[in-house]
Each structure stands twice: as C-alpha cells, then as structure tokens.
C-alpha positions in Angstrom: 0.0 0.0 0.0 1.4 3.1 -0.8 2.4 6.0 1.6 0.0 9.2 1.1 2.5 12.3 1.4 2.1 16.1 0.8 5.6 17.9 0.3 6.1 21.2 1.9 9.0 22.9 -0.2 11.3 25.7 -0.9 13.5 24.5 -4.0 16.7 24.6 -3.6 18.9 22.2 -5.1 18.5 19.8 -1.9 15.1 20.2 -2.4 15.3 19.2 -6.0 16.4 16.2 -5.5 14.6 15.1 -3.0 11.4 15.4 -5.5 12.8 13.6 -8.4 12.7 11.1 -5.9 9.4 10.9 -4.9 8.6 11.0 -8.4 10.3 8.2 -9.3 9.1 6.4 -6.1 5.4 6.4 -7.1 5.0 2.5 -6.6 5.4 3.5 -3.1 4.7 7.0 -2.5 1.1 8.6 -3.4 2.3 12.2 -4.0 -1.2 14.3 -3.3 0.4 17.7 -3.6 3.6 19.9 -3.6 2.7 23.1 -1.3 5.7 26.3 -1.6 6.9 28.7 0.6 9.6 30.7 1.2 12.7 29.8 2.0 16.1 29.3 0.4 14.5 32.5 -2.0 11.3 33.8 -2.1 8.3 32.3 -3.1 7.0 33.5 -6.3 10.6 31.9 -7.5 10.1 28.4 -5.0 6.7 27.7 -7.0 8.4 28.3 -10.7 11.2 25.9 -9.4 8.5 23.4 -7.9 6.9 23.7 -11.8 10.3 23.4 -13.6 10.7 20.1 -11.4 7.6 18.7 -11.9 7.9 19.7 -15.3 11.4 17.4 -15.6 10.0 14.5 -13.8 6.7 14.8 -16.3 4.5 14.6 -13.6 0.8 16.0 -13.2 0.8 16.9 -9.3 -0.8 20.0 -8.3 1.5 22.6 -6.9 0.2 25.2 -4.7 1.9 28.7 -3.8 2.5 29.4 -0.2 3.7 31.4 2.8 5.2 34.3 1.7 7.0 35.3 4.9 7.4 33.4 7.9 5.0 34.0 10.6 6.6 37.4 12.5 10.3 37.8 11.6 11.2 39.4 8.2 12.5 36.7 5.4 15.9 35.9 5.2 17.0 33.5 1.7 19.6 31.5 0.7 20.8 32.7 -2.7 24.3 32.8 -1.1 24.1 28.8 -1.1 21.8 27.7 -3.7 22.0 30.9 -6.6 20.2 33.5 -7.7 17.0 31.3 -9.0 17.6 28.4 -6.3 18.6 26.0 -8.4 22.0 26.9 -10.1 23.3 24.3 -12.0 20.1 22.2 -13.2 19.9 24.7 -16.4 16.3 23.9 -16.5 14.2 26.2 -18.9 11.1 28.0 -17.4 8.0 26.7 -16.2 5.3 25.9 -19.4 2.7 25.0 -16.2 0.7 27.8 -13.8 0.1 26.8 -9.7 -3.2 25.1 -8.9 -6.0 27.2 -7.8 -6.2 27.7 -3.8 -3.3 29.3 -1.4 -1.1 26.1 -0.1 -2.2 26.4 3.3 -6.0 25.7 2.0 -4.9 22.9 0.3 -3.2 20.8 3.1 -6.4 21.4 4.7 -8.5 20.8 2.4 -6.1 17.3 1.9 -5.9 16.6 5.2 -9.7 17.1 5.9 -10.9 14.3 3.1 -8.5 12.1 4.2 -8.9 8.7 6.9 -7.3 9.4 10.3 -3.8 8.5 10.9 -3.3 8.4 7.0 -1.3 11.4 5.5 2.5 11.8 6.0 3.8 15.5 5.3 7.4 16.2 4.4 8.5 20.0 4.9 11.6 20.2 3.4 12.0 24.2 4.2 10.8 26.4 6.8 7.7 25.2 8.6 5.5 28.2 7.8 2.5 26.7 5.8 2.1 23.8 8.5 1.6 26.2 11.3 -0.7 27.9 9.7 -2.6 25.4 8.6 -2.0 23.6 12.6 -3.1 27.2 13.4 -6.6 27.8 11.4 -7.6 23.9 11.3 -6.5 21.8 14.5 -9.3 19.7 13.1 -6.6 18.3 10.7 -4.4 17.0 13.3 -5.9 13.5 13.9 -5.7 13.3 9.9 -1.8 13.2 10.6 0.0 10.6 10.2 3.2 11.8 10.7 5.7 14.9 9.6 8.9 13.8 8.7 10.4 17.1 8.7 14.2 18.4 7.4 14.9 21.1 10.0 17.3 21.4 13.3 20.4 20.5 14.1 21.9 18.2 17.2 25.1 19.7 17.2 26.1 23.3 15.2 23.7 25.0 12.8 24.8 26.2 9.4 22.8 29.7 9.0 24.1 30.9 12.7 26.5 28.6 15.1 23.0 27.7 16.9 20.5 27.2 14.2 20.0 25.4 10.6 18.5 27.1 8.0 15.0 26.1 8.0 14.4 27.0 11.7 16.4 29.9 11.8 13.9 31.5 9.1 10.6 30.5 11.0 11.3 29.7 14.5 7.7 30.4 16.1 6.2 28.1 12.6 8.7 25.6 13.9 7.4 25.7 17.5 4.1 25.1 16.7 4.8 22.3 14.5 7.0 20.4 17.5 4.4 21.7 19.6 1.6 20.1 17.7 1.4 16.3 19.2 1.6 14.5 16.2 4.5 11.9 15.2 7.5 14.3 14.1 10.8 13.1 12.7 13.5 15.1 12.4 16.5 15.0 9.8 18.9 17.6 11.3 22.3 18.6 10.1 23.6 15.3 12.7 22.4 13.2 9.6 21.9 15.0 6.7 26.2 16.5 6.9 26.5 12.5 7.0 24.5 12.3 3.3 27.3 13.3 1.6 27.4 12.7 -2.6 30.8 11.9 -3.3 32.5 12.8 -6.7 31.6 9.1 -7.7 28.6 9.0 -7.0 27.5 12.1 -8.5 29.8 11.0 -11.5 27.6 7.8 -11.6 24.0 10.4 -11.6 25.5 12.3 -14.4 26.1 9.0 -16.2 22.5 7.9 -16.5 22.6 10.2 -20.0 19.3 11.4 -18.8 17.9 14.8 -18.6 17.0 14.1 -14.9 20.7 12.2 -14.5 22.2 15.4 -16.0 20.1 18.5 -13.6 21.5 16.7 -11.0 24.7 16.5 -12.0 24.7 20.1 -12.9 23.3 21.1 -9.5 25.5 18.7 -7.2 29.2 20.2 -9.0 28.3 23.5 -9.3 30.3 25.9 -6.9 29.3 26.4 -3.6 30.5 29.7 -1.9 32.0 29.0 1.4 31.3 25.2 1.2 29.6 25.4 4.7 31.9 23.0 6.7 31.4 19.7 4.2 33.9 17.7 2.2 31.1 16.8 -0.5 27.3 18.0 -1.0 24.7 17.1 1.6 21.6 15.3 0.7 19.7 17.1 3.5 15.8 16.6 1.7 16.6 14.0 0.0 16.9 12.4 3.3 13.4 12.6 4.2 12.2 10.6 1.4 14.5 8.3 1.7 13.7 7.6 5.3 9.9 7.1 3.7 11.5 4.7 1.4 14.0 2.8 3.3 14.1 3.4 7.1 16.0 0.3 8.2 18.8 2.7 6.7 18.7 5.6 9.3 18.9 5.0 13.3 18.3 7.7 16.0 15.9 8.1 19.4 13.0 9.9 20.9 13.8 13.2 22.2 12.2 16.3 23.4 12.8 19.0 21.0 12.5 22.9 22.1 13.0 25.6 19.3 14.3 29.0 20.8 12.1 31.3 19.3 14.0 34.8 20.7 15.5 37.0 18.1 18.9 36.7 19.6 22.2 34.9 19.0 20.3 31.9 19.7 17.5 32.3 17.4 16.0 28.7 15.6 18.3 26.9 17.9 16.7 23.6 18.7 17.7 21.7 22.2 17.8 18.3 21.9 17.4 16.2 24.6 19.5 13.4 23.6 20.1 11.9 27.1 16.6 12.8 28.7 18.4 15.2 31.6 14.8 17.2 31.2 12.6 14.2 32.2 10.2 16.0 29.6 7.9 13.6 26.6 9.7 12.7 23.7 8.4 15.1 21.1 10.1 13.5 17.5 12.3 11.0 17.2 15.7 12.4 16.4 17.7 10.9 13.2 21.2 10.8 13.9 22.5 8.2 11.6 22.5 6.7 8.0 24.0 4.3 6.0 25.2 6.6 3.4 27.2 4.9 0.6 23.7 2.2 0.6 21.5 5.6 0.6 23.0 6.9 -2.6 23.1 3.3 -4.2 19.5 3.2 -4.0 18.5 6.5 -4.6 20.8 6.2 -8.0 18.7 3.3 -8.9 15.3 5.2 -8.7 16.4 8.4 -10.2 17.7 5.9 -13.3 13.4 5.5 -13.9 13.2 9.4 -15.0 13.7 10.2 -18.1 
C-alpha cells in the first residue's frame, strides 16, 4: 500500500532532488500535492522551481503557492548557497505549467480534511510556515496526521548561525508550533543530513544515467558552492526525508524532546535536543542521527535511473 505524502517545499537544489525522488518512487509513494513557501528565495521563485521540477520528472501533481514570509520575523533566503534562481546548475528552462488554484495552506487542509485518520504523511523540506498555519486555522486536521517527517534542526552546530539550521532559523515560532503540535515528528537535522554526503563518484555515476533528470542533478550537485559550509562533498539534507519514507531500516536515531528557541537573539531557531533525557520532559520527535550513506545513494541512483 502506498504512503499518502504532501511535500512542503522551498526549492533549492537539496530540495530538488529530493522530489525527483518521490517521483520516481510512485509505486510506493502517493504524491497528493507539492505546497511552496519561502525559503532558500522567495516564493514566487520556489513555485516556478517546484513547476520546472515537476515539469522534468513529467508529472501532473498540483502545486500550490505558499507562505510568503514566515509568521513574524522578516524573510531571510539562501541565494548565497543555492544561486540566484535556487537551483544553479540544473539549467532547467522556465515553467510551461501555472500553480493550482487555492493558497497552499488551503490545500493541506483541504487534503488533510478528506482524508482517513492517521493516514497522511507531510514532508516539509524548508521552513515550517505553511504547517503552522494550517495547525493554526484547522486543529481539526491534526488526527488526519499521520506523521511529519520534517528536514529542520540541528543536534550539534547549525549552518545559517552557530546555533540554528537554515530552515528553523527562518521561522522559528512556525517551527514551534509544528514540534508543539502532538503528532508523530521526525526530524532530519544537520547530525544526519552532513553525513548524506554525494561523493564525486557518485554524482559521476547520476551524471552518467545520459538522462535529462541524471544530467540536472549532475549540474546542481558540481556547481560551486560559496563557502562550502563546513562539508567535504554535497549534503543530501531533503533528499533524506524521502528516503527515510522509502527505506528506514537505513537511518537510526531516538525519541527526544525537542524545544526551538524562538527569541531574536544569537540563539534564534536553535533547537535543544534532549539526547540523554536530563529534562525528564515527553519525547516530542524522534531524532535521526545516523544513516547508511554509501547504501542511501546506491539506491536513490537506482530510482532516479526510472526518470527520463
């Protein structure tokens, strides 16, 4: 029986990736919808790059603009990282598709609403704007939630500030909510996802597929990255996410309670991680700290291979 998943997005090469393969996962993964919102650059330019992606992987899934902001800081992007448009390197042309009718928000409601209880599994793979607001205006939804498997957070240092990752650091208060929320939560931080890491031969071995998919990703994964952020290769931190979907017996981590700092300090998006339980508090998500990486990328090479 196949998994029914909404993706929450920003792309973002990271983010690319990650829905080529859910695409070419669709014997396992019933893709509902792709919801935007701002994040690694605003979101007018997330939807077109959600389009252009869909648009490669010649799929039909409805994507729905977003959050333009997060819910009370002012945005902050990542061209710095992931270039101008989001997605330097996949020389993809522009969209030829238009965004489904209805803001995103309304449509993981609207989802979530028709759907069994304990049935629908959404992936945010930026910052966690449209699911607090839709937590926030429907908390009918909630039972309807099978579980958010969320890239976001970091157990150790952050890569936007030395506290915070990227995707909380740009919403902390959505992130609160969402860890605050009571449903099933786990998180890929940067503990995992700086463990992901595509090495030269196996992006070599994407490249070599002589597809159009096998050569965006090529394109995206050896383009230059400014400052290199600390990593000897490029992280697959979404792609995780669907990969955990996919193949969990690949990832190992533990329960945890999980607290965002939501103060616009030096702190800001941190999240504390109870690893060791000192704070005797509920487990709020179970933490991923682990992943057999060299398997991960075998596999995931296999599936993107289905794409044209």
């Amino acid at each position: 029986m196949r998994e029914t998943i909404i993706i929450d997005t920003d792309p973002g090469q990271d983010d690319a990736v990650a829905l080529l393969l859910a695409f070419a996962s669709r014997d396992r993964l019933d893709l509902r919808a792709l919801t935007t919102v701002a994040g690694n650059v605003p979101v007018a330019q997330t939807t077109a790059n959600a389009l252009r992606i869909r648009e490669l992987a010649r799929a039909e899934t409805p994507v729905h603009r977003g959050a333009e902001s997060p819910l009370l800081f002012p945005l902050e992007t990542a061209e710095f990282v992931c270039g101008p448009d989001g997605l330097a390197g996949a020389d993809l042309p522009p969209p030829q598709g238009e965004p489904a009718p209805g803001h995103a928000v309304e449509a993981i409601i609207a989802l979530c609403r028709a759907a069994p209880d304990d049935s629908v599994t959404l992936c945010p793979l930026g910052p966690l704007s449209n699911l607090a607001l839709a937590f926030r205006l429907a908390p009918d939804i909630l039972p309807k939630v099978k579980r958010i498997v969320s890239m976001g957070g970091a157990l150790g240092l952050g890569n936007m500030t030395p506290a915070a990752e990227f995707n909380i650091y740009v919403d902390p208060h959505a992130a609160a909510i969402v860890y605050g929320c009571g449903r099933p939560i786990v998180m890929m931080g940067l503990g995992v996802t700086h463990q992901a890491l595509a090495s030269h031969e196996q992006v070599a071995a994407i490249g070599a597929l002589g597809t159009a998919t096998g050569k965006a990703i090529h394109g995206m994964l050896t383009r230059p990255r400014p400052g290199g952020l600390g990593t000897a290769g490029h992280p697959m931190h979404d792609p995780c996410v669907i990969a955990f979907l996919l193949w969990p017996e690949l990832f190992e981590g533990r329960d945890c309670f999980v607290e965002v700092e939501t103060s616009d300090g030096s702190q800001r998006g941190r999240t504390t991680i109870d690893w060791n339980g000192r704070l005797k508090r509920p487990a709020n998500a179970h933490v991923v700290a682990g992943v057999q990486a060299h398997e991960l990328f075998e596999r995931m090479t296999q599936r993107l291979a289905t794409l044209a």
